[in-house]
N, C-alpha and C positions, 0 to 999 in steps of 0.2 A: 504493500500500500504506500509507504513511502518513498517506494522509487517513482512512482506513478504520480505524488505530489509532487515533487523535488520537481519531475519532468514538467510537470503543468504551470508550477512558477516559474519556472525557468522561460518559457516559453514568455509567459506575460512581460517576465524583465526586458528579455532580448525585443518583446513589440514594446516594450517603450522606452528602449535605451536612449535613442536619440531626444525623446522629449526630455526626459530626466537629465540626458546632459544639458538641453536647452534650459530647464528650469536651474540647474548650477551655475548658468554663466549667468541667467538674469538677474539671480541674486546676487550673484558677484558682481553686477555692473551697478547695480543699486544698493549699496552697502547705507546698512542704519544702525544706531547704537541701541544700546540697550532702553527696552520698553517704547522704544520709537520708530518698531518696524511694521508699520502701518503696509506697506509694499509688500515686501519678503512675506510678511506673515500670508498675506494675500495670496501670491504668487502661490505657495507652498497649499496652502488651504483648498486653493482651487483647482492646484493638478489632482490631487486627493478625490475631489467634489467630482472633478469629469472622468477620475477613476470609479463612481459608484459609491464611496463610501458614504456616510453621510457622517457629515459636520457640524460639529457647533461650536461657532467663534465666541472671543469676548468672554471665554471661560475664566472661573476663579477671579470676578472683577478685572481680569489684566484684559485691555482692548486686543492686544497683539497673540494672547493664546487662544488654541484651541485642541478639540478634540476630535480625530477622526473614527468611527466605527466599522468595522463589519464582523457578520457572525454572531452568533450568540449562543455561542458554546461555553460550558461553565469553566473552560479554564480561560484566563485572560492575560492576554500578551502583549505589552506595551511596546512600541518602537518609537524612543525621544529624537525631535524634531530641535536643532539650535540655527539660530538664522541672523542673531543681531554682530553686526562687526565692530569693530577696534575705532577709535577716533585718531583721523589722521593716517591710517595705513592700511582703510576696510576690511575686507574680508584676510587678513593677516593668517588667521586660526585656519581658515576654511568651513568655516561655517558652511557655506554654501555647498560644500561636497556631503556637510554631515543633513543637510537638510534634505538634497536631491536623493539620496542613499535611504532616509527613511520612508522618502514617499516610493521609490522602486520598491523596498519591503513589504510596506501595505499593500503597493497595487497587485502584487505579488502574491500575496496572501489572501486577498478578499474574497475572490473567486472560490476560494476552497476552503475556505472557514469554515464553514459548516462540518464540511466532510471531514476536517480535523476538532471535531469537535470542541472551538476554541472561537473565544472573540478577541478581536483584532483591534488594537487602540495604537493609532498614530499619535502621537501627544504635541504638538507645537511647544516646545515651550522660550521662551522670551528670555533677554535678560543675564543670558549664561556670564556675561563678560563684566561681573561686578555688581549684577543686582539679585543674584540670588532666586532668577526666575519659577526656577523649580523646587527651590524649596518653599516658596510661597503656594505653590500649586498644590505641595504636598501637604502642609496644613493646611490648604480649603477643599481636600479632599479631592483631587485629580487623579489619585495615585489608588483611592480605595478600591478594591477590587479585584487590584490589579496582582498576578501572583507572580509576573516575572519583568523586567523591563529590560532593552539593551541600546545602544546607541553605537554609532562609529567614528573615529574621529582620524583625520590627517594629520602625518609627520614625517621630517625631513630625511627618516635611516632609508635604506634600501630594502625592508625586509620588515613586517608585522610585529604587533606585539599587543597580548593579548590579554594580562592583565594588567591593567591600569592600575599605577603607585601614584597619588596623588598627598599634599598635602593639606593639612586646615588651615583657613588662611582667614582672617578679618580685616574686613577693608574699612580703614578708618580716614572721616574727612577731621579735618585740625584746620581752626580758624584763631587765630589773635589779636590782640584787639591791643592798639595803644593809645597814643596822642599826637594829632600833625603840627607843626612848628618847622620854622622856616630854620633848613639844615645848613646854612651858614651862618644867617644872623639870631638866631635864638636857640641853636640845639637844642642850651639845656631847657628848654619848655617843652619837649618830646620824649613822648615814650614810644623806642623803637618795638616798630614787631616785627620787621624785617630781621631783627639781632635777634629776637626771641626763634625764630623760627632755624637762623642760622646756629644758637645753641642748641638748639634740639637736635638738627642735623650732626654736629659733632659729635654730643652726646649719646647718639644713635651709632655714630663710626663706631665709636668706643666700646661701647655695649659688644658688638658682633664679635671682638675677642672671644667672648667668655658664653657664645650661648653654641646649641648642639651643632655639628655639620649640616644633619638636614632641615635647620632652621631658616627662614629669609625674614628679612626687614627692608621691605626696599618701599621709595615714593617718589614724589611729584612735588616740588611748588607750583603750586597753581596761582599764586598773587604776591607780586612781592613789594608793593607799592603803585604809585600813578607816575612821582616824577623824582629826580636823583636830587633837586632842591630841597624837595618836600619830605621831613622825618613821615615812615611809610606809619601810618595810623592804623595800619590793616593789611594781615597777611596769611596765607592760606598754603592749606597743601592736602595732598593724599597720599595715605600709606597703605601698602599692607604687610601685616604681619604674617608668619608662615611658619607651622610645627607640624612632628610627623603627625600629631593627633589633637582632636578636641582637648582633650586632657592636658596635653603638654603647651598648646595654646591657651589655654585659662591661665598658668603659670608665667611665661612667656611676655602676655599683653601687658599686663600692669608693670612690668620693669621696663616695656617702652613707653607706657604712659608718663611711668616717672620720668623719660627724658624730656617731655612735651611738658613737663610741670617745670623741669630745670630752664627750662627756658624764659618761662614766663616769670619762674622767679629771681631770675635773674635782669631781667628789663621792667620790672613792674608790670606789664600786660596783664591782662586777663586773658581766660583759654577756653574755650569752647572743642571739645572732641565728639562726634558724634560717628556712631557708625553706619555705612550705606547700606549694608545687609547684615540680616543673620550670618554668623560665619559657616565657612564652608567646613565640611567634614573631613576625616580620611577616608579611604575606600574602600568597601570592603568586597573583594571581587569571590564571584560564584563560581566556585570550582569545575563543578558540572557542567552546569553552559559553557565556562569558558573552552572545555573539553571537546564540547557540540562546536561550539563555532571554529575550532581549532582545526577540527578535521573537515570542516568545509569549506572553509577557506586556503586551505591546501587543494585538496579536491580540484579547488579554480584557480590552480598554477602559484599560488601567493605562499610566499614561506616567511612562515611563523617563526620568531627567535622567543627563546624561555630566558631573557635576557635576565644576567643577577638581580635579585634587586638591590645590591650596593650600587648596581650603575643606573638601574632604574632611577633608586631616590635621587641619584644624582641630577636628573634634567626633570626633575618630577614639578607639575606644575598644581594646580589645582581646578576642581570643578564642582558645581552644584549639584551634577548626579552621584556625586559620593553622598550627601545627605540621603537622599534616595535608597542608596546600596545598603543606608542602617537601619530601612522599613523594611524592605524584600530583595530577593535576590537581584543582582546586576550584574550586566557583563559590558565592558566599555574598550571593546577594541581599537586600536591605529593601524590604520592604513598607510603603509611606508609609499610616501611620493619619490623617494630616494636623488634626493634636490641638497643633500649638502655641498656648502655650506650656509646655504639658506634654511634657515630652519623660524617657525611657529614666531608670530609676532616682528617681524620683520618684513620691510616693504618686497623684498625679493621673493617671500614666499605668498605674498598676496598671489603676485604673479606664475608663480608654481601652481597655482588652484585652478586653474582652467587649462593647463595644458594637456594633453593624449593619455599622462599616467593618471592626472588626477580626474581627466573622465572615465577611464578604467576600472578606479577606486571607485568610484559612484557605483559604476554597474556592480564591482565586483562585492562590494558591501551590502546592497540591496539582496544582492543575492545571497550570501553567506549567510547575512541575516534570517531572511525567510526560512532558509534551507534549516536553519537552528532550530528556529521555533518551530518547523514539521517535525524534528527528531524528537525535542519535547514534545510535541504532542502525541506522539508516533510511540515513543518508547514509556512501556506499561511504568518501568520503576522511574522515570523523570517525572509522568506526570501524576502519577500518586505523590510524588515529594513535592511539587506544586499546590498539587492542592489540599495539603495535607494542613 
């Protein structure tokens, strides 16, 4: 029986490869930030819609999610949709390969949902790139139901890799507050915040000595005055912090808050910290699935590395589907574009994301995917653990 599905999505994929590569480049030419992909969302929603499935946008109050259906079979299968890009360098991550990749999945899948006794949830969700899309989804209940979730995501090696090491990370905005006075003829009537904002950054070098390897503390000034006359009355920035786990993150954050306080205490300012999202998780990857997609993804020529995870944690980034992974099972594969020394978050690999490997990826992810969720559905002891 499931060589007979495998063959029937497979089929569907290859009749809609070329539109699936078409819906990756459009969202790659239309790149939007997070919670402002009014387009993308669209875009994605509607190849979904003219695949049959049926949709409902505007989910969990966010305008730019939504939820695609088919089947209504008691196990249920989620495949997550990311679509908003990077400010300044768009679709950098590839979003738009991980978005075209889930709608091949679905369309993949719909047609035979039934006969796999399984319902089929494409999930849009918004937001991945610093607002915590999906874990807002996940507390308004987006995820209930749901007994397995997977997504795919592009990167620079030559060669897959298929469980995802990620760390937790909180992304904090920091605003200071001084006093303006004319910075030749009256300094002393200013309180800088431009100097408060620059001890914090010191303070923060300093710090990185003493905290773990797979730690990160990195940011942004985002304001650092109006004019070099003028003591800067007001200055701003974004960080974020980054430990192997929630746990080691709660420890972590207050000894960088303390340098954001050294700062202020040192210029008189006042400090205003607030955070942009719930923080991100670490991952916790599905053994099993990762097993299923490992061998099907082979299958479609693509070779899988069991890469350390000493050198995993090394390049390990972070995501909102790790929150996810500590509700139900996840599997959150890469798809090697094999494009070093261009690698994730760099203008060079925007432009990696629409080239011949990275519409390959598309196909070959859409496909590996589905073919996953037919073996769970297919194999008596995965979907008893499902929906156990």
């Amino acid at each position: 029986m499931a060589v007979e599905l495998k063959d029937a999505a497979q089929r569907e994929v290859d009749l809609a490869t070329d539109a699936l590569i078409e819906l990756s480049h459009l969202v790659h030419a239309h790149p939007e930030l997070n919670f402002e992909e009014e387009q993308s969302a669209a875009f994605v929603a509607g190849a979904l819609d003219a695949g049959g499935l049926s949709v409902e946008t505007g989910v969990c109050d966010l305008p730019t999610a939504f939820v695609a259906t088919a089947g209504s079979g008691p196990l249920t299968l989620a495949i997550c949709a990311e679509y908003d890009a990077l400010p300044g360098i768009g679709h950098a991550c590839g979003h738009n390969i991980i978005a075209a990749a889930a709608v091949g999945a679905g369309l993949a899948l719909a047609p035979i949902a039934d006969d796999l006794g399984i319902t089929v949830k494409v999930i849009g969700t918004p937001a991945e790139e610093g607002g915590g899309g999906k874990i807002l989804m996940l507390e308004r209940g987006a995820f209930d139901g749901v007994h397995a979730a997977m997504m795919v995501h592009p990167g620079p090696f030559a060669f897959d890799t298929v469980e995802a090491t990620t760390l937790a990370v909180a992304h904090l905005d920091v605003r200071y507050h001084g006093k303006s006075a004319h910075a030749s003829g009256f300094p002393q009537a200013g309180v800088n915040a431009a100097d408060a904002i620059t001890v914090a950054q010191v303070a923060i070098g300093l710090l990185r000595q003493h905290i773990a390897q797979s730690d990160r503390i990195h940011g942004i000034v985002t304001d650092g005055g109006d004019a070099p006359n003028v003591v800067p009355e007001h200055a701003a920035g974004t960080w974020y912090v980054r430990a192997k786990t929630l746990e080691r993150l709660a420890k972590l954050e207050p000894r960088v808050h303390a340098c954001f306080q050294a700062g202020a205490l040192a210029t008189g300012c006042t400090l205003d910290v607030t955070s942009k999202s719930k923080p991100y998780s670490e991952f916790r990857h599905d053994d099993a699935l990762g097993s299923l997609y490992t061998a099907n993804a082979e299958a479609l020529g693509r070779e899988c590395r069991d890469v350390p995870r000493a050198v995993r944690e090394r390049y390990a980034g972070s995501t909102d589907m790790a929150n996810v992974s500590l509700a139900l099972p996840v599997i959150h594969p890469n798809l090697g574009l094999d494009c070093l020394p261009a690698g994730n978050h760099q203008p060079e690999f925007t432009g990696q994301c629409i080239t011949g490997t990275a519409d390959k990826a598309v196909r070959d992810g859409a496909l590996a995917m589905a073919w996953t969720c037919i073996d769970a559905a297919t194999s008596a002891t995965e979907r008893e653990r499902l929906l156990a």
